[in-house]
C-alpha atoms as one frame of an Amber mdcrd trajectory, in Angstrom:
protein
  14.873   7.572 -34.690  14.850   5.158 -32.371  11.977   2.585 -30.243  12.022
   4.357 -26.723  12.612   2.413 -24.042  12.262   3.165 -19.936  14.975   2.016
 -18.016  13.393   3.218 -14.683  10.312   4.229 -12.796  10.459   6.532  -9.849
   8.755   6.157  -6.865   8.685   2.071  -7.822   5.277   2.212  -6.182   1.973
   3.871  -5.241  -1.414   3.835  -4.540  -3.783   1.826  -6.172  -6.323   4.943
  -6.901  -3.718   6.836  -8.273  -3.245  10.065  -8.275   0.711  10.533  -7.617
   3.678  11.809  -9.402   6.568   9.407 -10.651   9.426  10.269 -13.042   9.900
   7.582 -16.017  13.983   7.458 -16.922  14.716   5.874 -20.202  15.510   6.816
 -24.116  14.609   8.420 -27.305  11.428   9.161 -25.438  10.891  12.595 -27.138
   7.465  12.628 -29.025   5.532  10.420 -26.888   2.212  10.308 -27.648   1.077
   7.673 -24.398   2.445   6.653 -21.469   0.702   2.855 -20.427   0.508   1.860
 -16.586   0.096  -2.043 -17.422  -2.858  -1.771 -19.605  -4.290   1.859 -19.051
  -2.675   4.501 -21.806  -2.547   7.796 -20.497  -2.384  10.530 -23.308  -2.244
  13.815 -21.140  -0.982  14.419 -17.618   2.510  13.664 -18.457   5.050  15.834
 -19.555   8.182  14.964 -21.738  11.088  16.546 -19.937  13.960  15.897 -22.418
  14.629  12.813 -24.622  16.027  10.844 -21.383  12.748  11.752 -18.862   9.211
  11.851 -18.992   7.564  13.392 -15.411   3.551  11.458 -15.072   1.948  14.455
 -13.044  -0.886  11.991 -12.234  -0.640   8.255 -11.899  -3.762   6.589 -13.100
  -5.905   4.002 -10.777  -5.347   0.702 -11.353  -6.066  -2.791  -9.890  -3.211
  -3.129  -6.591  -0.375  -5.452  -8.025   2.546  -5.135 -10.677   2.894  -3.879
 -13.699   5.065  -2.443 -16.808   5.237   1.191 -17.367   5.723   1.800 -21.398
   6.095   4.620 -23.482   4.590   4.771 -26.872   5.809   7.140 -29.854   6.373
   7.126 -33.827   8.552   4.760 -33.535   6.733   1.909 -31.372   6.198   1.239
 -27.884   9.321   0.724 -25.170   9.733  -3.152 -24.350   8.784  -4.331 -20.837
  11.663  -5.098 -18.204  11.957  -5.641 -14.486  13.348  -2.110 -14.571   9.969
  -0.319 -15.556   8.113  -2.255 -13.524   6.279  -0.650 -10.970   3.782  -1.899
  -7.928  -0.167  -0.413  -7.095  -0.410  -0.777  -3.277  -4.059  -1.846  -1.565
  -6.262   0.671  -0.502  -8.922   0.256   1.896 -11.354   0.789  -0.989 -11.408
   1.735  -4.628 -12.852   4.943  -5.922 -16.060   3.575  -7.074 -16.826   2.497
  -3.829 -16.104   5.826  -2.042 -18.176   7.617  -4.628 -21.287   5.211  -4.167
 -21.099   5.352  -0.416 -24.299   6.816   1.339 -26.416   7.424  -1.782 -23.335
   8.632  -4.108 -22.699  11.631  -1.653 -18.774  11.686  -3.028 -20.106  11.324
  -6.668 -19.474  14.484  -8.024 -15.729  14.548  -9.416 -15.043  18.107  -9.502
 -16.352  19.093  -5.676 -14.676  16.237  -4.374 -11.319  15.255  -6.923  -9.886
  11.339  -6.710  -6.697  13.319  -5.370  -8.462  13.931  -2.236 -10.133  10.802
  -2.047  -7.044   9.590  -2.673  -5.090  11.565  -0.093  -7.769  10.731   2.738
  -7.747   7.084   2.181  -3.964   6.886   3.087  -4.404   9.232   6.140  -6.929
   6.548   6.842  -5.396   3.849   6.030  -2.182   4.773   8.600  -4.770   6.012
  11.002  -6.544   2.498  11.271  -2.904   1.098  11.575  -1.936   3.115  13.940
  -4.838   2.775  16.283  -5.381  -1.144  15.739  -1.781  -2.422  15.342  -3.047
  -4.506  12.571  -2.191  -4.059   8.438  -5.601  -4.100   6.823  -4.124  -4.335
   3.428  -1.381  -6.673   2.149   2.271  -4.966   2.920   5.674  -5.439   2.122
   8.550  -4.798   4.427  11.890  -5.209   4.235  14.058  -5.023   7.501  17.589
  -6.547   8.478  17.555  -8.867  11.327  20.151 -10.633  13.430  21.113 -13.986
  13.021  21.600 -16.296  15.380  23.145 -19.692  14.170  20.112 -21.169  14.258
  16.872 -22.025  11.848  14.128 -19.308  13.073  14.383 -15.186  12.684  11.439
 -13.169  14.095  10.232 -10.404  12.000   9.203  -7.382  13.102   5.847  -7.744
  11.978   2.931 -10.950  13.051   1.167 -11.727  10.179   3.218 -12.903   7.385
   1.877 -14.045   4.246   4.473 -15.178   2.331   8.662 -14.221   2.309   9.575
 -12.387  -1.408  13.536 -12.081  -0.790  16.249 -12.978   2.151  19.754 -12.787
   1.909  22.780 -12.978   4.341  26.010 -11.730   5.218  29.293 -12.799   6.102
  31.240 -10.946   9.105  32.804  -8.818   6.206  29.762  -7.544   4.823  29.954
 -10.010   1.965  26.684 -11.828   0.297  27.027 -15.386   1.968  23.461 -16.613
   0.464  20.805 -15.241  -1.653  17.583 -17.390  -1.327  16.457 -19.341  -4.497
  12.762 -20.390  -4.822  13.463 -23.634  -3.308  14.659 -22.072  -0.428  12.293
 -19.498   0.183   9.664 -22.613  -0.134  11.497 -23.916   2.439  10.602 -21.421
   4.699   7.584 -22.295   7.369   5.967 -19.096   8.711   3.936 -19.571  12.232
   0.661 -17.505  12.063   0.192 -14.416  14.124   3.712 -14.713  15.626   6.534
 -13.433  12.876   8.598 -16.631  13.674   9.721 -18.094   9.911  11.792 -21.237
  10.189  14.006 -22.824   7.472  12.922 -26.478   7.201  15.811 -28.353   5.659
  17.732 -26.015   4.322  20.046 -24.765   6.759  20.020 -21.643   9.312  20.367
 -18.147   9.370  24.143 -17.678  10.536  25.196 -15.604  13.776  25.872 -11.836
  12.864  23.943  -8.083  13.640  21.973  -7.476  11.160  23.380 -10.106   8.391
  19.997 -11.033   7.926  18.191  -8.858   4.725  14.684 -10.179   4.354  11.490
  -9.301   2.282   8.317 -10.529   3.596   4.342  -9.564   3.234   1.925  -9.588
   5.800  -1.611  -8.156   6.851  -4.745  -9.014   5.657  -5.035 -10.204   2.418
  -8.623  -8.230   1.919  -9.828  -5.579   3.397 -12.806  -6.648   6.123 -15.756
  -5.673   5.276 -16.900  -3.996   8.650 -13.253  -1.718   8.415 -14.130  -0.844
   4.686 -17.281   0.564   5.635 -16.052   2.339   8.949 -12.883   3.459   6.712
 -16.017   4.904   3.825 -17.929   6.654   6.913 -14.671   8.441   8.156 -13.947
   9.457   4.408 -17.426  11.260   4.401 -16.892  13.169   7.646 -13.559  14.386
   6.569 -14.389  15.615   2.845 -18.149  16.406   3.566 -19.431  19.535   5.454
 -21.513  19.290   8.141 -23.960  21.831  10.256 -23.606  19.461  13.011 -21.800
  21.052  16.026 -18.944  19.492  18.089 -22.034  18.900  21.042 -24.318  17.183
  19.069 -25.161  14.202  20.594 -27.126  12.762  17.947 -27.753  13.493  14.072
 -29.690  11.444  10.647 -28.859  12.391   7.527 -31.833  11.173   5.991 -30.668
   7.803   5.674 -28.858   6.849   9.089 -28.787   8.392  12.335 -25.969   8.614
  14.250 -25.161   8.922  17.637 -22.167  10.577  18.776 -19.487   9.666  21.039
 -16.590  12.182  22.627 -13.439  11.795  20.377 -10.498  11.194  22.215 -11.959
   9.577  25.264 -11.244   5.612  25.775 -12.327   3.458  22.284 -13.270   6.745
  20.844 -10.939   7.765  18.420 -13.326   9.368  15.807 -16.005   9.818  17.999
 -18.458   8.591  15.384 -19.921   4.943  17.412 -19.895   2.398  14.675 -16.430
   3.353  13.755 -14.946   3.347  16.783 -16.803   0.083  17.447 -14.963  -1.904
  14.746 -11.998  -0.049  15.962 -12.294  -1.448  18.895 -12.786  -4.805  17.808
 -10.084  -5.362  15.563  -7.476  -3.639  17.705  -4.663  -5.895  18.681  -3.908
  -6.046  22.478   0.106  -5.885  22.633   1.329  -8.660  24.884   1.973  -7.230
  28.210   0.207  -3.935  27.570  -2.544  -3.750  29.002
């Protein structure tokens, strides 16, 4: 017998409270008895397909960043590699917080399962997007561009962090640079505008879409005014409520809320705190009014 080994993770990515399917390609992986995300063995909800596949019918939470998926049998545990590597994307908040919220009203596991929580936070999540034109996690996109001839390329996207990856082409499709850490430290990124200049280093040559670049931008943590508005939409959508649609006003016990007509201008949830933070974080688009 042989050490296993995973040659490939499929999706490369996911949510950071879990909950997803990915398929793990690799070796001799018959007999597992664990499958680790990073640090976190999981010793059910997997199944071993055949000696080439294992299929993880529930990703485990984990802190957002990257990690090694591994696979542990008899024989030993598979080796880490770029190739089983695999990224936890920010959420708006982590389980624990959306089962404390309001008293611990989303504590109970089995009435309210992490896959839902989990499912609701990204219908959030895009929702909040959507509505405010503003990432309020850290995001990676990659996009090609045209070059010009000169130093600057504007991404599609404002608020850059920090560029991963950019390569270019030649007029026959050809790779006619792959950035290097020095040059990708060359770059200068302009706040809140997507322009990302190269400093010394040359420019990004004349072609339609010869340009390949990696970049990440939003916020690099969540604010703390959208976490709890994000937390207070969660509630309404997983919790039931007595409270009709003409309700102008309700308390729970703890708050009391007064209600606003969904839909109308600034009200997208019709729930006035929410739509209040909505409001001010939404980005005006220039020339929109």
């Amino acid at each position: 017998m042989a050490v296993p080994t995973v040659t490939a993770v499929t999706p490369t990515s996911g949510s950071a409270l879990g909950t997803n399917t990915v398929v793990l390609t690799g070796t001799a992986l018959t007999g597992a008895t664990a499958v680790l995300f990073g640090t976190t063995s999981i010793a059910t909800g997997y199944t071993v397909d055949s000696a080439l596949q294992i299929t993880v019918t529930s990703v485990p939470a984990h802190n957002a960043g990257l990690i090694n998926v591994t696979v542990t049998t008899a024989e030993g545990t598979s080796a880490t590699a770029t190739a089983n590597q695999y990224t936890y994307t920010a959420t708006l908040f982590t389980e624990a917080e959306a089962r404390a919220f309001n008293n611990d009203k989303l504590a109970d596991t089995v009435k309210y399962p992490l896959s839902d929580i989990a499912a609701a936070e990204a219908r959030i999540r895009a929702q909040f997007t959507d509505i405010c034109g503003v990432y309020f996690v850290p995001t990676t996109t990659s996009e090609y561009l045209d070059g010009d001839g000169s130093d600057t390329i504007y991404v599609s996207e404002f608020d850059v962090a920090s560029v991963t990856a950019c390569i270019t082409y030649a007029t026959d499709l050809t790779v006619s640079e792959t950035f290097d850490a020095t040059d990708l430290l060359d770059l200068a990124i302009y706040p809140h505008t997507g322009r990302i200049v190269r400093r010394q280093q040359g420019t990004f040559p004349v072609g339609q879409n010869n340009v390949y670049i990696t970049y990440v931008h939003g916020y690099t943590t969540v604010p703390a005014d959208i976490k709890r508005a994000a937390l207070m939409v969660l509630l309404t959508e997983l919790t039931y409520t007595s409270v009709g649609d003409r309700t102008t006003s309700f308390s729970d016990g703890n708050m009391t809320f007064q209600l606003a007509t969904a839909g109308r201008t600034n009200q997208w949830y019709g729930l006035p705190l929410v739509d209040s933070v909505l409001a001010r974080h939404r980005r005006e688009l220039p020339g929109v009014a």
